[in-house]
N, CA, C and O atoms as a Maestro MAE file, in Angstrom:
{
 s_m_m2io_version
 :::
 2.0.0
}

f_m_ct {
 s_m_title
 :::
 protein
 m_atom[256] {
  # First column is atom index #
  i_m_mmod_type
  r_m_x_coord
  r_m_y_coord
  r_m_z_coord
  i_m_residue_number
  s_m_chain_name
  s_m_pdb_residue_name
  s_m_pdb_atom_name
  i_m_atomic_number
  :::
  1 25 0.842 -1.168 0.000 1 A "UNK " " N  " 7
  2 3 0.000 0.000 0.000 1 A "UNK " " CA " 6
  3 2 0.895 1.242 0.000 1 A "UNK " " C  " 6
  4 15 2.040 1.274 0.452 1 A "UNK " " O  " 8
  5 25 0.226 2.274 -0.569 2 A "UNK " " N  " 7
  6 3 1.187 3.415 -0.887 2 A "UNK " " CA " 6
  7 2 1.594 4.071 -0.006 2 A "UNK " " C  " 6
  8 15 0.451 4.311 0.382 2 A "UNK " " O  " 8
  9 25 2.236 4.635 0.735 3 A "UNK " " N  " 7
  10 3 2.456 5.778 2.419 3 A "UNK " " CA " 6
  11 2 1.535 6.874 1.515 3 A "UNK " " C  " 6
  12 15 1.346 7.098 0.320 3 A "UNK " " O  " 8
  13 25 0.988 7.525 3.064 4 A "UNK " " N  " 7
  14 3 0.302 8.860 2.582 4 A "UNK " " CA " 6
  15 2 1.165 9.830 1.775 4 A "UNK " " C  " 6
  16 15 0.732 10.432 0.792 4 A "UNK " " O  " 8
  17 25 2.489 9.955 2.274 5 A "UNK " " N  " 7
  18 3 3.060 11.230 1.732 5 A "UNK " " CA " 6
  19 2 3.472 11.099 -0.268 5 A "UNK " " C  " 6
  20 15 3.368 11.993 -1.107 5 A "UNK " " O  " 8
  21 25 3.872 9.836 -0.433 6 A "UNK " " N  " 7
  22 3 3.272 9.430 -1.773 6 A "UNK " " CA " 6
  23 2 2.790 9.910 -2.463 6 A "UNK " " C  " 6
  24 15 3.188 10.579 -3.417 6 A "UNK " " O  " 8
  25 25 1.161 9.490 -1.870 7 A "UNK " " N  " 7
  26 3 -0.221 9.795 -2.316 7 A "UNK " " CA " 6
  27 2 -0.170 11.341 -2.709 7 A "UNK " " C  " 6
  28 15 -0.508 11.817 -3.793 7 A "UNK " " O  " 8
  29 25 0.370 12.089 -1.494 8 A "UNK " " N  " 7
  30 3 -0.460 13.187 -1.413 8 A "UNK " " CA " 6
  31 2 0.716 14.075 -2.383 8 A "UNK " " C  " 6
  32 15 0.335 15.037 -3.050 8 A "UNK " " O  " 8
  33 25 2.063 13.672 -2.377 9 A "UNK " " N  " 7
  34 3 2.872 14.362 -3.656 9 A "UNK " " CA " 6
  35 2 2.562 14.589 -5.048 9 A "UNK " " C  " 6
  36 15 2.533 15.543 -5.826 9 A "UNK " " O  " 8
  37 25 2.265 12.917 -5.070 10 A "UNK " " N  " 7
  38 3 1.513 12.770 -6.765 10 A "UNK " " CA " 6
  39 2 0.602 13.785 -6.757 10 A "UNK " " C  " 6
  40 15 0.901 14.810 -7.369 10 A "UNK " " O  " 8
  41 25 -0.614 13.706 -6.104 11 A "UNK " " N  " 7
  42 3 -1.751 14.507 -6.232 11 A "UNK " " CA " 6
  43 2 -1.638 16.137 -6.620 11 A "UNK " " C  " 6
  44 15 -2.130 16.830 -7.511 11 A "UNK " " O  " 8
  45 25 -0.673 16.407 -5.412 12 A "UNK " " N  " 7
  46 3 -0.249 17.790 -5.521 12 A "UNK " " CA " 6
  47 2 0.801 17.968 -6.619 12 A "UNK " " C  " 6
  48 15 1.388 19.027 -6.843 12 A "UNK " " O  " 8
  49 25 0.923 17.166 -7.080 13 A "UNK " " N  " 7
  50 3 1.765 17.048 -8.535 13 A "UNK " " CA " 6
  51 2 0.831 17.220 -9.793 13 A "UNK " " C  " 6
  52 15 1.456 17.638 -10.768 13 A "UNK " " O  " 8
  53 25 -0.579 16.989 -10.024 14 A "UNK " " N  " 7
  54 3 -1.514 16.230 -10.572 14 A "UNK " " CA " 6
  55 2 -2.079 17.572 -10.548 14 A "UNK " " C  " 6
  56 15 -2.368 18.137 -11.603 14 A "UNK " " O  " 8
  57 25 -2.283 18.204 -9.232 15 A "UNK " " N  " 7
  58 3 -3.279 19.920 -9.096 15 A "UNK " " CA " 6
  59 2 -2.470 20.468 -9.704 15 A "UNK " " C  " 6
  60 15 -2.982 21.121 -10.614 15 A "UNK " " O  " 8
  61 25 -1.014 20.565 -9.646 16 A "UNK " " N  " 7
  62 3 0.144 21.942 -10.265 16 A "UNK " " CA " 6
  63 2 -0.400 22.148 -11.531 16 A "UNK " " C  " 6
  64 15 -0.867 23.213 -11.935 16 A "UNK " " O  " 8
  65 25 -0.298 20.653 -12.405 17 A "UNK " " N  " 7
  66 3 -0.218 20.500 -13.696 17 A "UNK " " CA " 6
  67 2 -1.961 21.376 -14.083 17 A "UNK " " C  " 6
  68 15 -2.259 22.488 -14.519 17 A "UNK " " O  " 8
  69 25 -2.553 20.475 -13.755 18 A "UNK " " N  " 7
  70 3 -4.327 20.404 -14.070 18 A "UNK " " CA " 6
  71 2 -4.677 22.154 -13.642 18 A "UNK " " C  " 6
  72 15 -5.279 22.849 -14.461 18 A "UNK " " O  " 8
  73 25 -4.354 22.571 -12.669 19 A "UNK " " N  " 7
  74 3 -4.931 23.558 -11.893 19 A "UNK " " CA " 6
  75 2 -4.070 24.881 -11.670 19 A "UNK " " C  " 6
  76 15 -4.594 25.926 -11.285 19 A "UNK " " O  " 8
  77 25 -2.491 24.738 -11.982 20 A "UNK " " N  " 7
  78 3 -1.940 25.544 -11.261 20 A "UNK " " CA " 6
  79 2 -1.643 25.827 -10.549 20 A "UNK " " C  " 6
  80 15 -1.014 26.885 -10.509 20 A "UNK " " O  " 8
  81 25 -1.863 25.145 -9.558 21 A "UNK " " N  " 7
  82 3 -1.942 25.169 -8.001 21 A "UNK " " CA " 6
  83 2 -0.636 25.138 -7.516 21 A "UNK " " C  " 6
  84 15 0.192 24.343 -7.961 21 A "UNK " " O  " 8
  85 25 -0.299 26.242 -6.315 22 A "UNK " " N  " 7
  86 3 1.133 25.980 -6.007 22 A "UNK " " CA " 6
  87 2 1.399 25.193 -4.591 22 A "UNK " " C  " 6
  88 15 0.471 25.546 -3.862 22 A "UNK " " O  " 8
  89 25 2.075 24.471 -4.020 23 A "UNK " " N  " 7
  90 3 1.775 23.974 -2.615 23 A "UNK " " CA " 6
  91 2 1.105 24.137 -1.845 23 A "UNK " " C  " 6
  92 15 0.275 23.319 -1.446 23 A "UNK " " O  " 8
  93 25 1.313 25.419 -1.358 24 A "UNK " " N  " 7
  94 3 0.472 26.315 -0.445 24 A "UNK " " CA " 6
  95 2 -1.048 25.933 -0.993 24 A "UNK " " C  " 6
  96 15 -1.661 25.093 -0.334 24 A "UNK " " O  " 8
  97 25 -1.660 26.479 -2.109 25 A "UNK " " N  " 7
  98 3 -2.661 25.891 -2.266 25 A "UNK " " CA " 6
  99 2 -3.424 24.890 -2.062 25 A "UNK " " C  " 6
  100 15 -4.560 24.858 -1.588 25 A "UNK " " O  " 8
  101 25 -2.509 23.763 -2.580 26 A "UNK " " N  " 7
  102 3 -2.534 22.644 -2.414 26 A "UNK " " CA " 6
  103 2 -3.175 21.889 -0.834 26 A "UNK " " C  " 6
  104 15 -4.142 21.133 -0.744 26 A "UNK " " O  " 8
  105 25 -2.550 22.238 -0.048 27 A "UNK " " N  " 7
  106 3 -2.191 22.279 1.517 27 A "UNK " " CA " 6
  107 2 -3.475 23.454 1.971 27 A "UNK " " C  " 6
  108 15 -3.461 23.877 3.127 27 A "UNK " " O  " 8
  109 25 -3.987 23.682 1.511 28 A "UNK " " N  " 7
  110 3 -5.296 24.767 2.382 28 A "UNK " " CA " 6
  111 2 -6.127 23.993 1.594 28 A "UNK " " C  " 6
  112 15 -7.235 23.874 2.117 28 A "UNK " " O  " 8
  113 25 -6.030 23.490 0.660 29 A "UNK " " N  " 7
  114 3 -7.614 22.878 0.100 29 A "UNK " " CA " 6
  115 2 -8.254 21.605 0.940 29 A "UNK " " C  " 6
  116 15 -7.771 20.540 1.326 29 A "UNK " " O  " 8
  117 25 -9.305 22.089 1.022 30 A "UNK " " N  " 7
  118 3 -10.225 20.679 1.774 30 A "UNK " " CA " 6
  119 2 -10.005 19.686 1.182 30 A "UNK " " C  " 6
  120 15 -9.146 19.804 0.308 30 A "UNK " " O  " 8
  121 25 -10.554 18.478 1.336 31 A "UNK " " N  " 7
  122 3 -10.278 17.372 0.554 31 A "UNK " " CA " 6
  123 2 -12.053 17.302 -0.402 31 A "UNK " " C  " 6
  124 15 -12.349 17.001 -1.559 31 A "UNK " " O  " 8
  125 25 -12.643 17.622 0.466 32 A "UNK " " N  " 7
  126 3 -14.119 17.930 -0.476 32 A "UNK " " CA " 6
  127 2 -14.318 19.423 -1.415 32 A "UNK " " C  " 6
  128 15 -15.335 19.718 -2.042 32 A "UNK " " O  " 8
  129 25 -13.210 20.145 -1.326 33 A "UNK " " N  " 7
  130 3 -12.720 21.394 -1.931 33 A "UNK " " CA " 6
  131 2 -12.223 20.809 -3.218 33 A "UNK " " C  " 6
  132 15 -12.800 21.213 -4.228 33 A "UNK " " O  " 8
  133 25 -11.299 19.969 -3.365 34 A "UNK " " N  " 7
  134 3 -10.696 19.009 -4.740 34 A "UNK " " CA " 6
  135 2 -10.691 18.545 -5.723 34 A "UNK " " C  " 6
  136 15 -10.303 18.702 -6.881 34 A "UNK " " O  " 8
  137 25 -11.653 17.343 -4.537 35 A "UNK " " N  " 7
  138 3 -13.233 16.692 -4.816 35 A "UNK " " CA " 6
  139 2 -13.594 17.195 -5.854 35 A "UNK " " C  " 6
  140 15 -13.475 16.711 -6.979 35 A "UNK " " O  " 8
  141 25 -14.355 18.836 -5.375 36 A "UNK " " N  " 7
  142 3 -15.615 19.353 -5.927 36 A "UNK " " CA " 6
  143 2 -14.836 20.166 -7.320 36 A "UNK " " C  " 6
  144 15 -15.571 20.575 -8.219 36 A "UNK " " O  " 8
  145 25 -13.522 20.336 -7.407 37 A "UNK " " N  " 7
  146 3 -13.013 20.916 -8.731 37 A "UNK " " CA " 6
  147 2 -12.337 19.854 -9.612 37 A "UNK " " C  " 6
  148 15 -12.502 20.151 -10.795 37 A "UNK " " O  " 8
  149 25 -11.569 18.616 -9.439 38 A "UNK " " N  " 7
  150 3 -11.895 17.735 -9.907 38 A "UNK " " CA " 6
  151 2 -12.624 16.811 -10.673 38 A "UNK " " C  " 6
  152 15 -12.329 16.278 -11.742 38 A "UNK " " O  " 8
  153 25 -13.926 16.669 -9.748 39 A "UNK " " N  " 7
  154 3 -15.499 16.404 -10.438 39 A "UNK " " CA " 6
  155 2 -15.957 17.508 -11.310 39 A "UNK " " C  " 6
  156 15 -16.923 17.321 -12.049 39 A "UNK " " O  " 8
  157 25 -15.238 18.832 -11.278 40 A "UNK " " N  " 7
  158 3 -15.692 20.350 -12.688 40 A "UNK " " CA " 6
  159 2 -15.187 19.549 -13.247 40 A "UNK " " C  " 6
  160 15 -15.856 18.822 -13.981 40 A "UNK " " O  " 8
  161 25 -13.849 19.382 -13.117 41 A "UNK " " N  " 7
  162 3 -12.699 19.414 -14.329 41 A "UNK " " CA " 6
  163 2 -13.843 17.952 -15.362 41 A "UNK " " C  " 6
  164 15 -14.546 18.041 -16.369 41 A "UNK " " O  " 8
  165 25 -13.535 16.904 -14.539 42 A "UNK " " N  " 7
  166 3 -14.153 15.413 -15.762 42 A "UNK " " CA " 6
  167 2 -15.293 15.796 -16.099 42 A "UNK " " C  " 6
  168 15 -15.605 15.029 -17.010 42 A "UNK " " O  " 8
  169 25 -16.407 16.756 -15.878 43 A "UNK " " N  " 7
  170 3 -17.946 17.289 -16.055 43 A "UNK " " CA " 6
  171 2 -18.608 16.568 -15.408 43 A "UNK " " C  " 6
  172 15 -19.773 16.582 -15.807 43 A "UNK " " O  " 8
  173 25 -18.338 15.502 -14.043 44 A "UNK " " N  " 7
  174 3 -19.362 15.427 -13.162 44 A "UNK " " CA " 6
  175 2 -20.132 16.442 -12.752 44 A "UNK " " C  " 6
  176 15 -19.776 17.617 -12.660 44 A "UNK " " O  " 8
  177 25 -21.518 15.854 -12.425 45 A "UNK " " N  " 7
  178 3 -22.093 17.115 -11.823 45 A "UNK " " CA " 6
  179 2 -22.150 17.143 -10.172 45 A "UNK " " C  " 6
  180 15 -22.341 16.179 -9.431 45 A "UNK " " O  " 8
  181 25 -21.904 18.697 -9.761 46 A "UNK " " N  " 7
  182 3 -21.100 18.597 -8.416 46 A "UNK " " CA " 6
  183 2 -22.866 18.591 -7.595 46 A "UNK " " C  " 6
  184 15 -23.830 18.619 -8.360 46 A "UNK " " O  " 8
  185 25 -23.038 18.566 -6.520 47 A "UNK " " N  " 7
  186 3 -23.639 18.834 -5.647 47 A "UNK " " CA " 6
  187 2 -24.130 20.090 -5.113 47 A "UNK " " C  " 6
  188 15 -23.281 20.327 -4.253 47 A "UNK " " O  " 8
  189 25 -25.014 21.103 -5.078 48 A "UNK " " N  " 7
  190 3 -24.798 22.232 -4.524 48 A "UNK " " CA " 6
  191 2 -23.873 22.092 -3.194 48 A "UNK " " C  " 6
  192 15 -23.630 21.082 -2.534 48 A "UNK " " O  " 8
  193 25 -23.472 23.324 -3.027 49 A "UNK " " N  " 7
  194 3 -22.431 23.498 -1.637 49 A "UNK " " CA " 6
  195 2 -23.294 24.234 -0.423 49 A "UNK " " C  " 6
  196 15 -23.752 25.350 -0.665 49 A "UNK " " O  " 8
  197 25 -23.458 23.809 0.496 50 A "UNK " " N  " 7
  198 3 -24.438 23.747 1.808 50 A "UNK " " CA " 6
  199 2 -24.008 25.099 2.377 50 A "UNK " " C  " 6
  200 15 -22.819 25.401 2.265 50 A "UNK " " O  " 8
  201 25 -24.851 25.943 2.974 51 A "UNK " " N  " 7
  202 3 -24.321 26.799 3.630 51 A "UNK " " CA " 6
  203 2 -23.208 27.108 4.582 51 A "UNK " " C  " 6
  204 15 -22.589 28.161 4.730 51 A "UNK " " O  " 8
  205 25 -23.044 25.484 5.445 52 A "UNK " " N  " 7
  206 3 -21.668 25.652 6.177 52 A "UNK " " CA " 6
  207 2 -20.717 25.924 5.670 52 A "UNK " " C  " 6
  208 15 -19.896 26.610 6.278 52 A "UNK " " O  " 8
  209 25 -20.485 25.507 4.426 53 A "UNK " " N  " 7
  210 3 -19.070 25.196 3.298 53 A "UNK " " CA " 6
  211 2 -18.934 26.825 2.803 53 A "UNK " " C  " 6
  212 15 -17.906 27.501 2.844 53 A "UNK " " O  " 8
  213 25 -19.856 27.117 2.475 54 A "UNK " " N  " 7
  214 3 -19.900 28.896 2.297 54 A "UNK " " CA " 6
  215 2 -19.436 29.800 3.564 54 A "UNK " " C  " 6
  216 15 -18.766 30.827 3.463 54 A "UNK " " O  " 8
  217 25 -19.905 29.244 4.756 55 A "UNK " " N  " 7
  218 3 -19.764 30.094 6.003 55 A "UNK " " CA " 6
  219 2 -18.496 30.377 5.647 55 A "UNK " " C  " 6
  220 15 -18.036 31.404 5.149 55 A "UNK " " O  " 8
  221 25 -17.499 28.435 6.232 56 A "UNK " " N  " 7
  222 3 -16.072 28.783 6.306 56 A "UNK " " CA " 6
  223 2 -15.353 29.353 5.115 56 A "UNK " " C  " 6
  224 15 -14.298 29.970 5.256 56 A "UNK " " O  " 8
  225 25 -15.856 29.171 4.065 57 A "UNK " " N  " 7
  226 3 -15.022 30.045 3.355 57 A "UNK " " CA " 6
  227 2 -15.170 31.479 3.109 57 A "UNK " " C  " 6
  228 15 -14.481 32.108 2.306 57 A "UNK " " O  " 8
  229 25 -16.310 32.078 4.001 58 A "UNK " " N  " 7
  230 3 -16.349 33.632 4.012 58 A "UNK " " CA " 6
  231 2 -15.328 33.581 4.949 58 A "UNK " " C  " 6
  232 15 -14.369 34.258 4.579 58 A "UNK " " O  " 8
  233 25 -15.137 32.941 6.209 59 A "UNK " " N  " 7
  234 3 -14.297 33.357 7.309 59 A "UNK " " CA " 6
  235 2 -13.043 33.497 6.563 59 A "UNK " " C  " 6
  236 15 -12.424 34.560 6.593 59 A "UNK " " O  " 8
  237 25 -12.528 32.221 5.722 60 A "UNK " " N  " 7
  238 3 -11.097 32.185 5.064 60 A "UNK " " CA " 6
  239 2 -10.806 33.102 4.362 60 A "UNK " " C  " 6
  240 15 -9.595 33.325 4.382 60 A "UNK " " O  " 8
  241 25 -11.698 34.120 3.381 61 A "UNK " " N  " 7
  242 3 -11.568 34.954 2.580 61 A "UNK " " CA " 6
  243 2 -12.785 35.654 3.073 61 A "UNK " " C  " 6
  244 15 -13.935 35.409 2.711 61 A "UNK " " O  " 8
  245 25 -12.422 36.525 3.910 62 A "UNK " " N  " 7
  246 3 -13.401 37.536 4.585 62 A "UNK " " CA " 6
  247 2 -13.331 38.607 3.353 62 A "UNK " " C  " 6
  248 15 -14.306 39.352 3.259 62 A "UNK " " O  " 8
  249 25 -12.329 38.754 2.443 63 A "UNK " " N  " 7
  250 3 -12.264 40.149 1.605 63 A "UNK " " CA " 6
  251 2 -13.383 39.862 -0.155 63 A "UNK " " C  " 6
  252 15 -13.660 40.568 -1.124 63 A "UNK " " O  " 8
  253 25 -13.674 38.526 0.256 64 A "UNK " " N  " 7
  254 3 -14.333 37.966 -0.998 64 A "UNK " " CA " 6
  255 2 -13.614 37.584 -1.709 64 A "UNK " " C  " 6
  256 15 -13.997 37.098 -2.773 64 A "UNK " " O  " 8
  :::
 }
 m_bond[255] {
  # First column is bond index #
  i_m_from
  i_m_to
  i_m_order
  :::
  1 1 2 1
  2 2 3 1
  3 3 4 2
  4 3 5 1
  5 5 6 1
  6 6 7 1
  7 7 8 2
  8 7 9 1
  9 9 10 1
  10 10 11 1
  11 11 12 2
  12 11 13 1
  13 13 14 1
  14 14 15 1
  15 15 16 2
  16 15 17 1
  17 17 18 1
  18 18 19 1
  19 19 20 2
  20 19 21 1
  21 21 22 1
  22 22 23 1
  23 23 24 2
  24 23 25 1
  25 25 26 1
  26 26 27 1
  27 27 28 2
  28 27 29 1
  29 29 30 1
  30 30 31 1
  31 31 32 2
  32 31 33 1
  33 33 34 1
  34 34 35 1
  35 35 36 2
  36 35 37 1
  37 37 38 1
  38 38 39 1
  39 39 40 2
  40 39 41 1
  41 41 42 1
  42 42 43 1
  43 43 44 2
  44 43 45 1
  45 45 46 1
  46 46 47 1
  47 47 48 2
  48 47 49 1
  49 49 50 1
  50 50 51 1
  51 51 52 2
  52 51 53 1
  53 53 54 1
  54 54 55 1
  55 55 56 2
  56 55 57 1
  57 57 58 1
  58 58 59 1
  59 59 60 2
  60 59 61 1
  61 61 62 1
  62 62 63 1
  63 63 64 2
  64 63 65 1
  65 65 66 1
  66 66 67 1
  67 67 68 2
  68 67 69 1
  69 69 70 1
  70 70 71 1
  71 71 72 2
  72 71 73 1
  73 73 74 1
  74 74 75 1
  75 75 76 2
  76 75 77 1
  77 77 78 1
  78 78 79 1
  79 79 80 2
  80 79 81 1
  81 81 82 1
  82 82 83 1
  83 83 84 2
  84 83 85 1
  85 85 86 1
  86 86 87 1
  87 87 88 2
  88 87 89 1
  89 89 90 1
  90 90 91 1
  91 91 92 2
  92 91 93 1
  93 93 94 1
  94 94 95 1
  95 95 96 2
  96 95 97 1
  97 97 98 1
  98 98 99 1
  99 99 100 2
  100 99 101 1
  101 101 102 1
  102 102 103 1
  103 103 104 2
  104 103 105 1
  105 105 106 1
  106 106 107 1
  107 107 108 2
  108 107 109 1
  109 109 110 1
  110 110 111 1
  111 111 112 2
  112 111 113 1
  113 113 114 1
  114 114 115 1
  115 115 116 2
  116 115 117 1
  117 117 118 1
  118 118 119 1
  119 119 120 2
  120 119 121 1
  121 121 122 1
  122 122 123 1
  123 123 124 2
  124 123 125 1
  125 125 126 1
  126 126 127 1
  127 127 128 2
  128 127 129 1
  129 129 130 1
  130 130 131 1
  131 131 132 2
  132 131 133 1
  133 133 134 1
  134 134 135 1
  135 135 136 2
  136 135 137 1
  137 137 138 1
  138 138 139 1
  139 139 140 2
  140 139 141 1
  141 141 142 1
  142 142 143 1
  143 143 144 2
  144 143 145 1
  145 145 146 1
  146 146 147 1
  147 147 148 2
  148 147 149 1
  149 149 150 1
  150 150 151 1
  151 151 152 2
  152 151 153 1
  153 153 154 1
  154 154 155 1
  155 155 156 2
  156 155 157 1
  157 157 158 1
  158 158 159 1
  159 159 160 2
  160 159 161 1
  161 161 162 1
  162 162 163 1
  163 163 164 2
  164 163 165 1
  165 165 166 1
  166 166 167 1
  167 167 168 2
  168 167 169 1
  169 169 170 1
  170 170 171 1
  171 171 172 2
  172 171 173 1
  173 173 174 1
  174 174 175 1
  175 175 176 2
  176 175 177 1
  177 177 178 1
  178 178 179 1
  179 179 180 2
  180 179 181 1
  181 181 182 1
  182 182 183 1
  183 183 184 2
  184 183 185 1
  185 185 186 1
  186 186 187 1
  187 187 188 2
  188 187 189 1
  189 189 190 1
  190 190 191 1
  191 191 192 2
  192 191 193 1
  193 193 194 1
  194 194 195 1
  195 195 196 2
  196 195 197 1
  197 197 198 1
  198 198 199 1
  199 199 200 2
  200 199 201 1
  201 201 202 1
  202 202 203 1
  203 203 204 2
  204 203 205 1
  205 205 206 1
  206 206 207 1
  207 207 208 2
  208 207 209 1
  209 209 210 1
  210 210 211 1
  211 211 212 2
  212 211 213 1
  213 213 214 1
  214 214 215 1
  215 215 216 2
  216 215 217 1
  217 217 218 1
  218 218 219 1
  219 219 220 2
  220 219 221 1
  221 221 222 1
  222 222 223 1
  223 223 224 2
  224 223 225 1
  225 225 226 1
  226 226 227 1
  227 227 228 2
  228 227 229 1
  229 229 230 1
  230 230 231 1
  231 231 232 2
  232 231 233 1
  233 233 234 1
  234 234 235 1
  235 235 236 2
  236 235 237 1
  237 237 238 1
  238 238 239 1
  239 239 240 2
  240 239 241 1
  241 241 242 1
  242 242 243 1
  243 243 244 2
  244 243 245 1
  245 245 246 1
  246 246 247 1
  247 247 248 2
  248 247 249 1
  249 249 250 1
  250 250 251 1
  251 251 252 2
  252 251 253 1
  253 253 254 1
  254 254 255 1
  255 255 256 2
  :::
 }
}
């Protein structure tokens, strides 16, 4: 089985490419944050996002 840190290199290897994403990014994203741009990217259709998920991310980006 793979060690987490592995896993989670590739991946964040996988966002750089796909997304742009720079570590830091990488490393603040939820794992249902990912998820939910991931599932954009292949054209799943996502789920609406619940008001909690909105709360915390007003707190995280209070400036909008």
């Amino acid at each position: 089985m793979a060690r987490f840190a592995e896993v989670a290199a590739r991946l964040a290897g996988v966002v750089a490419v796909l997304l742009g994403w720079r570590p830091e990014e990488f490393w603040r994203a939820t794992p249902e944050e990912l998820a939910g741009v991931l599932a954009a990217l292949a054209g799943d259709e996502a789920a609406p996002v619940d008001g909690a998920v909105v709360e915390r991310l007003r707190g995280m980006f209070p400036d909008g």
